[in-house]
gemmi code that builds the backbone of each chain (N, CA, C; Angstrom):
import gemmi

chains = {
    "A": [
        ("UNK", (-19.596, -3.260, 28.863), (-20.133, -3.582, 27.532), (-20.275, -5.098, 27.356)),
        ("UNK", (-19.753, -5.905, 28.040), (-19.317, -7.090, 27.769), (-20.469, -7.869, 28.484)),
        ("UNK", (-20.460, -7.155, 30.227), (-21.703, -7.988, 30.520), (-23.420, -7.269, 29.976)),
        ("UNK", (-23.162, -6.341, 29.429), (-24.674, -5.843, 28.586), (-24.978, -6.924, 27.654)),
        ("UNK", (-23.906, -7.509, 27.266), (-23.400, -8.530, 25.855), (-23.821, -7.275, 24.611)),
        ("UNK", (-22.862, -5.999, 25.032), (-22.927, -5.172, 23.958), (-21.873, -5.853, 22.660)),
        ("UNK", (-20.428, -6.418, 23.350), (-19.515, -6.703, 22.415), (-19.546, -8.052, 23.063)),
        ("UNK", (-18.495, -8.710, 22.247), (-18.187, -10.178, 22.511), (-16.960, -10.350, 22.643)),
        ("UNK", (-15.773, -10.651, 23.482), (-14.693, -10.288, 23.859), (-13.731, -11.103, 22.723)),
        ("UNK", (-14.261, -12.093, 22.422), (-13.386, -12.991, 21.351), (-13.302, -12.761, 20.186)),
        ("UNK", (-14.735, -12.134, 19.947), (-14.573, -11.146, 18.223), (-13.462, -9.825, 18.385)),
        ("UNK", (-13.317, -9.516, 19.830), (-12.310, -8.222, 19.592), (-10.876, -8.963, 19.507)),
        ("UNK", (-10.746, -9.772, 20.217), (-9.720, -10.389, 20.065), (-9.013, -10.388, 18.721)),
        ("UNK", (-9.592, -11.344, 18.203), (-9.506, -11.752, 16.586), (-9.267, -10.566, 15.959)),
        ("UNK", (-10.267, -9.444, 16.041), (-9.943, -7.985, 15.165), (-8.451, -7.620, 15.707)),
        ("UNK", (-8.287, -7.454, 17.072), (-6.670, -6.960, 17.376), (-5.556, -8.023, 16.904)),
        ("UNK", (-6.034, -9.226, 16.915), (-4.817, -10.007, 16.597), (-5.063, -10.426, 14.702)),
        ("UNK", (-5.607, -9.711, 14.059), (-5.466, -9.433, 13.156), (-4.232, -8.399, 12.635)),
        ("UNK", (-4.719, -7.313, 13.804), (-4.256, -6.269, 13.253), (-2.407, -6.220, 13.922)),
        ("UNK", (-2.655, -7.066, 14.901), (-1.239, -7.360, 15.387), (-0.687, -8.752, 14.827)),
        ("UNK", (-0.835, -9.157, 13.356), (-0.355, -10.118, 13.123), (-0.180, -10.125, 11.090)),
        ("UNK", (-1.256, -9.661, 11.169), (-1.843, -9.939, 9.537), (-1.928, -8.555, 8.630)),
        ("UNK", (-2.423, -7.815, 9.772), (-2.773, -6.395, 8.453), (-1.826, -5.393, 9.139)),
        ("UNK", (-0.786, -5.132, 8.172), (0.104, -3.722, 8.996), (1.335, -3.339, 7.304)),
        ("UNK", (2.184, -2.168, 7.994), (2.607, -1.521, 6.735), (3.508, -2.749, 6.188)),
        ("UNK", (3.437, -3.864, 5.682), (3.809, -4.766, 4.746), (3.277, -4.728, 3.509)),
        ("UNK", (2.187, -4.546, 3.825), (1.102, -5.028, 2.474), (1.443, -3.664, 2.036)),
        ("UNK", (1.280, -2.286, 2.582), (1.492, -0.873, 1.642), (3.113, -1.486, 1.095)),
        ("UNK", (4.369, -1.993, 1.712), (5.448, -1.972, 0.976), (5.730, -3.056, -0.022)),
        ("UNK", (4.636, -3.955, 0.250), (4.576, -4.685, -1.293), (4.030, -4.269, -2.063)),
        ("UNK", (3.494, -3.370, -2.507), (2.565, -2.429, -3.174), (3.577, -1.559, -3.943)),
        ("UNK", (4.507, -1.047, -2.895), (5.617, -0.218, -3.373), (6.353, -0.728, -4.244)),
        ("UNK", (7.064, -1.959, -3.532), (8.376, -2.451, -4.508), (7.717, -3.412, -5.939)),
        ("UNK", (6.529, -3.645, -5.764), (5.805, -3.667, -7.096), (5.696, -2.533, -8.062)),
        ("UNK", (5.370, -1.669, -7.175), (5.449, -0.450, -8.225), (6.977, 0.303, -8.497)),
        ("UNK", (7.872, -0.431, -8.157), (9.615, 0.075, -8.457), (9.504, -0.374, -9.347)),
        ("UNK", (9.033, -2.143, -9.628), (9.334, -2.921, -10.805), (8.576, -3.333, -11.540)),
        ("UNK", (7.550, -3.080, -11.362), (6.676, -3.127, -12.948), (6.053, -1.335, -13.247)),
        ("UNK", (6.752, -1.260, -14.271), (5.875, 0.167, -14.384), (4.320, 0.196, -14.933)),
        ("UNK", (3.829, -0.623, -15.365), (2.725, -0.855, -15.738), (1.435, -1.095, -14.783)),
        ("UNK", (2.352, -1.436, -13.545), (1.523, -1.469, -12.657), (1.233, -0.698, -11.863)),
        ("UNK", (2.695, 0.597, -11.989), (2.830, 1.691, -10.990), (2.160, 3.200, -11.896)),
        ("UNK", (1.650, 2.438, -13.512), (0.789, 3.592, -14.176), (-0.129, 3.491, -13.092)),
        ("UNK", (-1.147, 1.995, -12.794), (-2.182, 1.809, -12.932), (-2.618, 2.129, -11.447)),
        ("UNK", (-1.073, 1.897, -10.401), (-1.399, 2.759, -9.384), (-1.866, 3.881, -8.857)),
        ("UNK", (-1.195, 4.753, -10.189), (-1.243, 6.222, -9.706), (-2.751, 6.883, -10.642)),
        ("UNK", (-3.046, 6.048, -11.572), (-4.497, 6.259, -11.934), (-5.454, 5.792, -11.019)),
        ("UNK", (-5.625, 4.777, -10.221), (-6.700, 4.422, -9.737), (-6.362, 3.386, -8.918)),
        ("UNK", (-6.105, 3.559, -7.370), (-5.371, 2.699, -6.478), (-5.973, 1.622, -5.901)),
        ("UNK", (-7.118, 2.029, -5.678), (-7.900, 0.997, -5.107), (-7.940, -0.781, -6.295)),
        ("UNK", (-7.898, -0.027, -7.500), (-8.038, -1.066, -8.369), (-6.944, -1.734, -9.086)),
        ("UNK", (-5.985, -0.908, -8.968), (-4.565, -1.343, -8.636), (-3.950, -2.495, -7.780)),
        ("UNK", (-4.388, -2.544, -6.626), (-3.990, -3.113, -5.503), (-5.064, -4.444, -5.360)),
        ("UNK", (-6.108, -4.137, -5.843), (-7.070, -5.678, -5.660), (-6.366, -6.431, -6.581)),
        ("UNK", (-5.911, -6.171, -7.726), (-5.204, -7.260, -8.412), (-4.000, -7.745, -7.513)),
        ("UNK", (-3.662, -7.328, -6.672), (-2.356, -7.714, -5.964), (-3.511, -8.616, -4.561)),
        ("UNK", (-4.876, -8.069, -4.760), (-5.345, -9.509, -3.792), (-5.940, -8.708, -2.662)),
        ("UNK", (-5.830, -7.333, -3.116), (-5.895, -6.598, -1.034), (-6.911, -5.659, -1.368)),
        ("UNK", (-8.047, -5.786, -0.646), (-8.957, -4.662, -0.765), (-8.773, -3.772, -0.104)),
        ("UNK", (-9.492, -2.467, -0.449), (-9.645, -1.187, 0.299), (-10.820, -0.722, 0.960)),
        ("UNK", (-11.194, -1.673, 2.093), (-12.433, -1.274, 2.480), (-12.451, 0.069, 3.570)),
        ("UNK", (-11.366, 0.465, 3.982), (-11.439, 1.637, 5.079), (-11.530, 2.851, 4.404)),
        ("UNK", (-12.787, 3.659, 4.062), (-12.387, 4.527, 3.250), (-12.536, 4.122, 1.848)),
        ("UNK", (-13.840, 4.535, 0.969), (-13.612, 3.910, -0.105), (-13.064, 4.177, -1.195)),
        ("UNK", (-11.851, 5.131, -1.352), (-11.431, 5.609, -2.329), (-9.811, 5.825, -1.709)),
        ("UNK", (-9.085, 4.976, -2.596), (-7.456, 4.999, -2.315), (-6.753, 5.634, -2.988)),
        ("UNK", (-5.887, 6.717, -2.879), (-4.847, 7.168, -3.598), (-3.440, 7.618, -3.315)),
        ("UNK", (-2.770, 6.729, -4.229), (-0.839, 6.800, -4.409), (-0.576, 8.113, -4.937)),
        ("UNK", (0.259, 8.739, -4.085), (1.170, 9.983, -4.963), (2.490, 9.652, -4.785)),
        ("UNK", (3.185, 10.099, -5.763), (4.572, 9.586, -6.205), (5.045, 10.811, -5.544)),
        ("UNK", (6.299, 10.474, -5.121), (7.217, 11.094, -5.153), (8.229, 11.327, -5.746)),
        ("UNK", (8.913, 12.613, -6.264), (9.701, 12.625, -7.410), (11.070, 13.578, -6.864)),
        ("UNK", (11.816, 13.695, -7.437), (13.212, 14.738, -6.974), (12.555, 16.143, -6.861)),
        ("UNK", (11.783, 16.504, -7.298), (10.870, 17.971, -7.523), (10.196, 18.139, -6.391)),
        ("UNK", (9.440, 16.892, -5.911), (8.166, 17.058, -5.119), (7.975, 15.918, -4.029)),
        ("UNK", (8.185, 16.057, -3.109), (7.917, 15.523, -2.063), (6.504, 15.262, -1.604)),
        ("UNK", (5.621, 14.309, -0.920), (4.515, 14.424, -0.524), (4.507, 14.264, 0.701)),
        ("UNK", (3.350, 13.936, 1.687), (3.252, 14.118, 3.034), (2.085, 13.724, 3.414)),
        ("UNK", (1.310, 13.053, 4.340), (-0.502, 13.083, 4.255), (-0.358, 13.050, 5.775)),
        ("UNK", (-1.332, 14.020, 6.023), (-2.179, 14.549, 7.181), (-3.686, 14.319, 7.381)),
        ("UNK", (-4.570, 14.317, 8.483), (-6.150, 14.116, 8.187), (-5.821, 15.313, 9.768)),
        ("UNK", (-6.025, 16.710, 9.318), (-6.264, 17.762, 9.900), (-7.482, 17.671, 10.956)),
        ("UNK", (-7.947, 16.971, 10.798), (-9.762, 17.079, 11.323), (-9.934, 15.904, 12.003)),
        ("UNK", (-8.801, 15.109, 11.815), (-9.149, 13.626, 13.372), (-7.707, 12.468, 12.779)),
        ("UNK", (-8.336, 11.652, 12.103), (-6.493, 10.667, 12.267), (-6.912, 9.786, 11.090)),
        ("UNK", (-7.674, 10.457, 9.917), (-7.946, 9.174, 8.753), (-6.530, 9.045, 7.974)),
        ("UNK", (-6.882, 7.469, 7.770), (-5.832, 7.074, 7.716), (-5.175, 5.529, 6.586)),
        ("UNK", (-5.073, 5.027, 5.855), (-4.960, 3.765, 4.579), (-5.103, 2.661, 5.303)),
        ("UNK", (-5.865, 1.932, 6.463), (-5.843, 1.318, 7.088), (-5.094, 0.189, 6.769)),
        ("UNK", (-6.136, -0.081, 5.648), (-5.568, -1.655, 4.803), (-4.458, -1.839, 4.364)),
        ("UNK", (-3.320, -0.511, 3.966), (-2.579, -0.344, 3.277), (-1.330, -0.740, 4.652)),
        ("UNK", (-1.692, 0.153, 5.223), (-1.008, 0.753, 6.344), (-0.802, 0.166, 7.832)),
        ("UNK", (-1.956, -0.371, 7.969), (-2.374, -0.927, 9.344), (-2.563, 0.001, 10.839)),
        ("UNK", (-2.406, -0.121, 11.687), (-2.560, 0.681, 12.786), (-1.664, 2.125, 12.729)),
        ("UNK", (-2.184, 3.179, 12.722), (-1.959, 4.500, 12.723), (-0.745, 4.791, 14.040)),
        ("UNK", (0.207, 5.596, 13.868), (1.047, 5.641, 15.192), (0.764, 6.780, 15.540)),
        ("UNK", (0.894, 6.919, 16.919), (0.415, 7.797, 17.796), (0.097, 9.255, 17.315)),
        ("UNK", (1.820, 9.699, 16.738), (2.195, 10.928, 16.516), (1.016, 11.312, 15.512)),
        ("UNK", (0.681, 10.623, 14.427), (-0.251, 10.778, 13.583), (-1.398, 11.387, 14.558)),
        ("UNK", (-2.092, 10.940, 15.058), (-3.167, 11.724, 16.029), (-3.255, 12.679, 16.660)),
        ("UNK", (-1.591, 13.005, 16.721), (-1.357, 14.396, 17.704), (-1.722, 15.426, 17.285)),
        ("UNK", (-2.139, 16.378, 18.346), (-2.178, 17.607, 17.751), (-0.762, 18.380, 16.920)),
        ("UNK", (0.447, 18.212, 17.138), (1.539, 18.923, 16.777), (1.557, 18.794, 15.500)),
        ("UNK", (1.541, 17.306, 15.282), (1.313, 16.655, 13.356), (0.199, 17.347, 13.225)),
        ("UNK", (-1.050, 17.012, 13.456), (-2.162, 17.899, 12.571), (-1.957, 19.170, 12.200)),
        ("UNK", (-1.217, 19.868, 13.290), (-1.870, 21.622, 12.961), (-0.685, 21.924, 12.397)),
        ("UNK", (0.613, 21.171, 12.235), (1.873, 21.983, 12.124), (1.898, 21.346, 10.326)),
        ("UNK", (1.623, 19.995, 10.225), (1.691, 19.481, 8.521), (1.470, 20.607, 7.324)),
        ("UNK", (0.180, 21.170, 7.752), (-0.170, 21.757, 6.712), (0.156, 23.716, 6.442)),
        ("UNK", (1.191, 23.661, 7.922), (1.259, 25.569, 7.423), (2.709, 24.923, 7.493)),
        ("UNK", (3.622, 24.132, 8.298), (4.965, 24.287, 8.478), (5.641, 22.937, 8.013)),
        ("UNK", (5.769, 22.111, 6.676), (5.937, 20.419, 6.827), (7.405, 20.673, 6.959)),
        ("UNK", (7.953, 21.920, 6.424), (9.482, 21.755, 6.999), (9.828, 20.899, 8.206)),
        ("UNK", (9.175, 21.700, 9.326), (9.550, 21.644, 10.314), (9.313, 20.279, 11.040)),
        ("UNK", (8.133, 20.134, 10.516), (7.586, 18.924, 10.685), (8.656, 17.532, 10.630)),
        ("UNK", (8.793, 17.949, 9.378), (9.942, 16.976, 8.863), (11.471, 16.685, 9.300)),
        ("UNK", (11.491, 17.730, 10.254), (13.054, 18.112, 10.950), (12.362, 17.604, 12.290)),
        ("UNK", (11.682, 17.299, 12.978), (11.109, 16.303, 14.163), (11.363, 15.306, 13.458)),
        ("UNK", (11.653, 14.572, 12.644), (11.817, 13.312, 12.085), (12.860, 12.882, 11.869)),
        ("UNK", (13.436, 14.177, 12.153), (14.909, 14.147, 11.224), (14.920, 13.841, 10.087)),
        ("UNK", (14.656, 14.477, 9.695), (14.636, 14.542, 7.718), (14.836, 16.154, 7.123)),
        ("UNK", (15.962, 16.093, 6.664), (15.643, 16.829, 5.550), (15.893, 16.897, 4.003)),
        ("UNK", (15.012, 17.713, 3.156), (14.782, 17.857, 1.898), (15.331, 18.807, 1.365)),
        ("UNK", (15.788, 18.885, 0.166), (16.376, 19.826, -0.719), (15.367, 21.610, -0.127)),
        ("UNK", (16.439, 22.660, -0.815), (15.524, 23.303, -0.514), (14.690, 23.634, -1.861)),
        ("UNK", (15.104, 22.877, -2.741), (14.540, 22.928, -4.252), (13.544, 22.226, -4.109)),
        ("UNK", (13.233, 21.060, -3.506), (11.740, 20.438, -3.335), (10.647, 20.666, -2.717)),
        ("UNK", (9.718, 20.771, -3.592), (8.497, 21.434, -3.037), (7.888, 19.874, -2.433)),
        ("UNK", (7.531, 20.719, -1.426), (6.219, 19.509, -0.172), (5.280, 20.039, -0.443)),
        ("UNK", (4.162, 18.861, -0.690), (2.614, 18.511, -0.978), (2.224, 17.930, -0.220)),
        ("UNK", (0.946, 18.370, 0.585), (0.554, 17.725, 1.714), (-0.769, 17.540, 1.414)),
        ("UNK", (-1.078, 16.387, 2.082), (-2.629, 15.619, 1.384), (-3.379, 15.689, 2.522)),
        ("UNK", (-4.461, 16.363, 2.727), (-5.203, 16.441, 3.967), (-6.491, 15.317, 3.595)),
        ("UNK", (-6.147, 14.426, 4.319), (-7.551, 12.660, 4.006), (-8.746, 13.264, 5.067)),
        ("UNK", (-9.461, 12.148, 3.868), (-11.324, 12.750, 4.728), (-11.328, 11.200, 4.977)),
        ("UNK", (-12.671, 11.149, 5.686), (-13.321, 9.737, 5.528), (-13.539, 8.646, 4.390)),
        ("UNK", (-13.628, 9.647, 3.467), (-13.643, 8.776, 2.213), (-12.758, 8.734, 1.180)),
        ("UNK", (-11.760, 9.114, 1.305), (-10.277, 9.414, 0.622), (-9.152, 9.287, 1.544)),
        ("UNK", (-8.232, 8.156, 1.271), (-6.967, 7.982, 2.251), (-6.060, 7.783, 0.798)),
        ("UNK", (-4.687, 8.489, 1.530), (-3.569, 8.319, 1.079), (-2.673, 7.572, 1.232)),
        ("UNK", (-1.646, 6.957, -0.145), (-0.362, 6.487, 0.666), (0.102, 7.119, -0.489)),
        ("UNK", (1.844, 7.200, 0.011), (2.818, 7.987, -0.731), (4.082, 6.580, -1.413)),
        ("UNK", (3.890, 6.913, -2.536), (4.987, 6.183, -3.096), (6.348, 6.859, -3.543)),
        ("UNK", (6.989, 6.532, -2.165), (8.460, 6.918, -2.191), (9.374, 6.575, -3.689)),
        ("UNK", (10.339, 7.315, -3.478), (11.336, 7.108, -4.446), (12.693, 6.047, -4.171)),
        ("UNK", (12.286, 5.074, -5.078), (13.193, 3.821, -5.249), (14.307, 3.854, -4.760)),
        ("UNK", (15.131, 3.693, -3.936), (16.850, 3.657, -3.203), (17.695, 3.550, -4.456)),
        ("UNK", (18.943, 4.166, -4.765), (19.777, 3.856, -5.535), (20.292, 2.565, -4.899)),
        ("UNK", (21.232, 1.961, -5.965), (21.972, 0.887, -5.560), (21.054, -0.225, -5.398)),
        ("UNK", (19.753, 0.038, -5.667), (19.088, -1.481, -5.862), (18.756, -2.295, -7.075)),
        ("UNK", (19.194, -1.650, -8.387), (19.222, -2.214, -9.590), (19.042, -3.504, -9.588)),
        ("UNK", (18.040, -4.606, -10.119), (17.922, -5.755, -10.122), (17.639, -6.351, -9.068)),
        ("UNK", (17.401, -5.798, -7.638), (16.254, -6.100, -6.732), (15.356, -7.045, -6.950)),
        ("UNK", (14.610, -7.900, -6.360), (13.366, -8.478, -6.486), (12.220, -7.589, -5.581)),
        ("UNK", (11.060, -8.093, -5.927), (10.011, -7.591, -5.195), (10.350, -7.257, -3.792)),
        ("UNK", (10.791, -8.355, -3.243), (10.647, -9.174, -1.995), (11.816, -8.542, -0.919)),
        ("UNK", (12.748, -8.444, -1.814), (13.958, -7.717, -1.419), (13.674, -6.283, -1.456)),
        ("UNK", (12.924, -5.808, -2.111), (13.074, -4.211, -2.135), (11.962, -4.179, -1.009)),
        ("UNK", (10.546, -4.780, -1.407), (9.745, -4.391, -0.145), (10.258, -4.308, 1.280)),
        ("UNK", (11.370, -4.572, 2.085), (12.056, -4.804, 3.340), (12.630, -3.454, 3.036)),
        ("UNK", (13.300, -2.481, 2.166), (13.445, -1.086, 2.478), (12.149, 0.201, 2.657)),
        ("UNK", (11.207, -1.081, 2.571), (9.816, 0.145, 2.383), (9.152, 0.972, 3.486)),
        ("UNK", (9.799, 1.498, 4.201), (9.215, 1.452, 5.842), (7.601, 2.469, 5.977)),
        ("UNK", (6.980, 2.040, 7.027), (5.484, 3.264, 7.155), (5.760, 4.507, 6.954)),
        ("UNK", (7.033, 4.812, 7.472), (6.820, 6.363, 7.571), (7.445, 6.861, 6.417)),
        ("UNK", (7.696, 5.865, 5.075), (8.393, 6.582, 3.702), (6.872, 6.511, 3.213)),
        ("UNK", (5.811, 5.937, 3.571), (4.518, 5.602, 2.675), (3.407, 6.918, 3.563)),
        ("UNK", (3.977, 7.618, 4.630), (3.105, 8.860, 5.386), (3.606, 9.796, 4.387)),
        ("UNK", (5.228, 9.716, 4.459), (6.034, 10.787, 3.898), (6.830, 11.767, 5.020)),
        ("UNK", (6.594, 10.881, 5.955), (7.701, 11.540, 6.771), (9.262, 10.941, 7.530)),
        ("UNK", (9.241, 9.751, 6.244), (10.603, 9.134, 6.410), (11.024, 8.790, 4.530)),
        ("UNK", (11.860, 8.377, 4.649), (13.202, 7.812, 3.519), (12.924, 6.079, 3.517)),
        ("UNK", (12.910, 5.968, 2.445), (12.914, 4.070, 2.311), (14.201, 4.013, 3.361)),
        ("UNK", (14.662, 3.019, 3.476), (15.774, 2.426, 4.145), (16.713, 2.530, 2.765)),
        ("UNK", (18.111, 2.799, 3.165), (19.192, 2.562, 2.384), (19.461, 1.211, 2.142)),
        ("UNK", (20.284, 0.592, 0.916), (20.380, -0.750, 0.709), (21.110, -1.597, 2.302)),
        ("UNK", (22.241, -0.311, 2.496), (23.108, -0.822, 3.827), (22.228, -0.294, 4.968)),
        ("UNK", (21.249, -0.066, 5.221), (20.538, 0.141, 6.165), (19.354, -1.250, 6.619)),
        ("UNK", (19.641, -2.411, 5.626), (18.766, -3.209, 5.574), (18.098, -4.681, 6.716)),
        ("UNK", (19.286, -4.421, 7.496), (19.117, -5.059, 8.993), (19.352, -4.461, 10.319)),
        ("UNK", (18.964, -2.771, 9.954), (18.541, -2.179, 11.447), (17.379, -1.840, 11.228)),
    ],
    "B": [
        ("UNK", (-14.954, 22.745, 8.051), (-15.182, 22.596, 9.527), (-14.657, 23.868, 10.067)),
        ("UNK", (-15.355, 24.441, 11.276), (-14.511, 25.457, 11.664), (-15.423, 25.029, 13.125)),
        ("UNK", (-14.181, 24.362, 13.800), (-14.203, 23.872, 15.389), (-12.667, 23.295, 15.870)),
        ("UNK", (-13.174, 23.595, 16.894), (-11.652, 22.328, 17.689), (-11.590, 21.133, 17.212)),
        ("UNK", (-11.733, 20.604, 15.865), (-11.272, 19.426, 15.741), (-10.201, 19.656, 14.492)),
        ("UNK", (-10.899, 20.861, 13.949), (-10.002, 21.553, 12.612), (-8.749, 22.208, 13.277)),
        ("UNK", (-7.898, 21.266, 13.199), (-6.570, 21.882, 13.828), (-5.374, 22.542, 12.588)),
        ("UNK", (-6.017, 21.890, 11.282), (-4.882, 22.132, 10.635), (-4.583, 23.934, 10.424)),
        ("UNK", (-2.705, 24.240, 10.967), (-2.527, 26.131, 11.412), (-2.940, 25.868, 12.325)),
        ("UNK", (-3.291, 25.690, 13.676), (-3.529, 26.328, 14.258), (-2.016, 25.908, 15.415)),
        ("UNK", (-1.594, 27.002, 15.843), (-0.323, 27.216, 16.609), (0.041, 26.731, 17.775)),
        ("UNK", (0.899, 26.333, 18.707), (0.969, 26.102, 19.675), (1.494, 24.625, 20.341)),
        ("UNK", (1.353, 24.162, 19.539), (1.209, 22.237, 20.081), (2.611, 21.296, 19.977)),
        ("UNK", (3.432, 22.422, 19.756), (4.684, 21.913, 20.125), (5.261, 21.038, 18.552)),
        ("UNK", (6.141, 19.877, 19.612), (7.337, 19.253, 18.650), (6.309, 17.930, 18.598)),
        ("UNK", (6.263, 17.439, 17.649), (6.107, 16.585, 17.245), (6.726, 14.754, 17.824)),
        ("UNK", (6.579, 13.801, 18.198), (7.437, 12.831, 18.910), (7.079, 11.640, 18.928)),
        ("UNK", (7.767, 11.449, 17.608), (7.806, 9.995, 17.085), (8.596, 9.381, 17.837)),
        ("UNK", (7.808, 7.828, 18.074), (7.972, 7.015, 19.060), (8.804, 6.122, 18.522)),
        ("UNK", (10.121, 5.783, 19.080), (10.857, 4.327, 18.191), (10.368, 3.034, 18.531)),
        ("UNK", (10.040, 2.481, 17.514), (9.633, 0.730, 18.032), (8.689, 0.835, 18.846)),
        ("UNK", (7.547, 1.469, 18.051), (5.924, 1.721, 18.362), (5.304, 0.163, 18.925)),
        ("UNK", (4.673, -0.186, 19.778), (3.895, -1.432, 19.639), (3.026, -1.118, 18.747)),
        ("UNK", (1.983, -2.278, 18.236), (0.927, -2.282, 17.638), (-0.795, -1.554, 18.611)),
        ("UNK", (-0.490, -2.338, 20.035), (-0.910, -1.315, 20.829), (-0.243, -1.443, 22.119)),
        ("UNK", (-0.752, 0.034, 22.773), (-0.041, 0.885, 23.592), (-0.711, -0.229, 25.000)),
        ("UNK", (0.105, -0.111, 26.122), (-0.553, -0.561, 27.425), (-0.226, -2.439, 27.923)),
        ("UNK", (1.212, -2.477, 27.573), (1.836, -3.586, 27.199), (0.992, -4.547, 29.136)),
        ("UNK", (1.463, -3.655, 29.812), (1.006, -3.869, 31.316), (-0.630, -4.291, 31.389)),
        ("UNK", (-1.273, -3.379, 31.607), (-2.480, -3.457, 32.171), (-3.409, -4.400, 30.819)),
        ("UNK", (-2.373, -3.813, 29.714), (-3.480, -4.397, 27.990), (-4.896, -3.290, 28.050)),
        ("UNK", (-4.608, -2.123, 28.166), (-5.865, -0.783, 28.235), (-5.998, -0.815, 26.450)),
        ("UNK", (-4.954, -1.020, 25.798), (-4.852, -0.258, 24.182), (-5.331, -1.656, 23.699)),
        ("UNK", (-5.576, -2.892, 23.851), (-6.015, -3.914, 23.239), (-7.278, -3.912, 23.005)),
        ("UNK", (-7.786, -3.871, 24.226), (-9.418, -3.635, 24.605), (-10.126, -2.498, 24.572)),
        ("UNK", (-9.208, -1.213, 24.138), (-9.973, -0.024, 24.027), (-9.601, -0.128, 22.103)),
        ("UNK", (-8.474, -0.575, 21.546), (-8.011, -0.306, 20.491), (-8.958, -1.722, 19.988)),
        ("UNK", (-9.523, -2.578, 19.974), (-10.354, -3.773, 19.615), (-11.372, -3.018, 19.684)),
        ("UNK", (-11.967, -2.418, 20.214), (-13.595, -1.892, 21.006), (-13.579, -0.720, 19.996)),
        ("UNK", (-12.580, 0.041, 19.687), (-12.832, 1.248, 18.812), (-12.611, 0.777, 17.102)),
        ("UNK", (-12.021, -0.513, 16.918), (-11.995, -0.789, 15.800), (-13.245, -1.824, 15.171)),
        ("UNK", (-13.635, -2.575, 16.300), (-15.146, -3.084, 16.171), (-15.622, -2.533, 14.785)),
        ("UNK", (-16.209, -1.679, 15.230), (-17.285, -1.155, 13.949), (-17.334, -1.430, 12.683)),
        ("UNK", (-17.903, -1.764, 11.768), (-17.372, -2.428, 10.619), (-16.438, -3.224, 10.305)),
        ("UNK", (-15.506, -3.549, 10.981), (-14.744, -4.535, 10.511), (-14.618, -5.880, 10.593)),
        ("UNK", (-15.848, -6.492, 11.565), (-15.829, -7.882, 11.001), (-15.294, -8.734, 10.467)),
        ("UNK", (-15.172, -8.259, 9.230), (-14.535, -9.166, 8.354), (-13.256, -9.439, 8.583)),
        ("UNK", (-12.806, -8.672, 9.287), (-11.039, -8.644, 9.370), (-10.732, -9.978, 10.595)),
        ("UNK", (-12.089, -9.870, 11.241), (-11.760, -11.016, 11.895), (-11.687, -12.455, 12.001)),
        ("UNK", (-12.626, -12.669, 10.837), (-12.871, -13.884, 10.285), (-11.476, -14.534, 9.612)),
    ],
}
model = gemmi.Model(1)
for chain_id, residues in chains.items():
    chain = gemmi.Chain(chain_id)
    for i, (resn, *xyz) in enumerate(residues, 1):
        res = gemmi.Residue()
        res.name, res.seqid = resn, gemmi.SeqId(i, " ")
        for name, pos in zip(("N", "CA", "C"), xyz):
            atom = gemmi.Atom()
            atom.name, atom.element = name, gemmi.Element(name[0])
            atom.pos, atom.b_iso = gemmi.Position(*pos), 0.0
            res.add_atom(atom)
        chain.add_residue(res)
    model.add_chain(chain)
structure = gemmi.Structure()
structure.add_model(model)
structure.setup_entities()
């Protein structure tokens, strides 16, 4: 491709060392621990995300329509793209493997129990799992439920318990004492 | 969709196997996931590189 001069090797560069430097699940967990502590902002999340989050400075160009689901003691969420690996790019940054697999695709949406016990996780058996199957033009992120014991947190401090896989929904924020492994 | 790409149910595909301390991309050696993972993200994104 390179000697066709289909691509240009230094523009790919730049795109990967973007994506290995600048765009990855940070920006979804400042998003989060914004939305622990301003509730006004975590209305405006869960109404309309994309427009939510540009005020915080970050567009949503992958996919043009963004949406936060909360998670609550009742209801757990989860997001899958059944049909190939879509995914919150901007939010999120590079997709991990498992996400692409076949086992995650086909098993998310008849079995997330189980799913979720490959993760080691488990959930009440009182909580119902909601699983979000993303198209091309609709990506998800999940807004986990706030850690006890962080009362009076800053942004900055809470975003460092926010990990990717509490914003897929197939992990737990980090515990407060979990905060330097 | 109703093809092999519509996987969601459909049986068989095992355990699931999340990777600890994922790189950003895969192929730390040869660098295959830089240049295939750059080359597949190309498309529209431009801007990300600027």
């Amino acid at each position: 491709l390179t000697e066709k001069g289909y691509v240009d090797p230094a523009a790919l560069d730049r795109i990967v060392e973007a994506y290995e430097t600048r765009i990855g699940p940070h920006i979804g967990a400042r998003v989060v621990a914004k939305a622990w502590t301003d509730l006004a902002f975590k209305k405006a999340l869960l109404e309309d995300a994309n427009k939510a989050i540009a005020v915080l400075g970050i567009s949503n160009r992958v996919g043009n329509h963004l949406v936060a689901i909360e998670n609550t003691p009742a209801t757990h969420n989860m997001v899958v793209c059944t049909l190939c690996s879509c995914y919150p790019w901007d939010v999120l940054g590079l997709l991990p493997i498992w996400y692409k697999s076949a086992p995650y695709r086909s098993r998310t949406v008849k079995d997330p129990r189980s799913v979720l016990a490959d993760f080691g996780m488990t959930l009440p058996a009182s909580t119902n799992i909601r699983v979000w199957d993303s198209t091309a033009e609709t990506r998800f992120m999940v807004l986990p439920m706030r850690p006890e014991g962080t009362d009076g947190w800053d942004d900055e401090k809470l975003a460092a318990l926010v990990t990717r896989d509490s914003m897929i929904g197939t992990g737990f924020p980090k515990r407060p004492g979990e905060l330097n492994q | 969709m109703n093809g092999i790409h519509d996987m969601g149910g459909t049986d068989g595909f095992g355990k699931v196997e999340p990777e600890a301390n994922e790189p950003t991309f895969h192929g730390a050696g040869c660098g295959w996931g830089r240049v295939g993972g750059g080359q597949g993200l190309a498309p529209g994104r431009g801007a990300e590189s600027r």
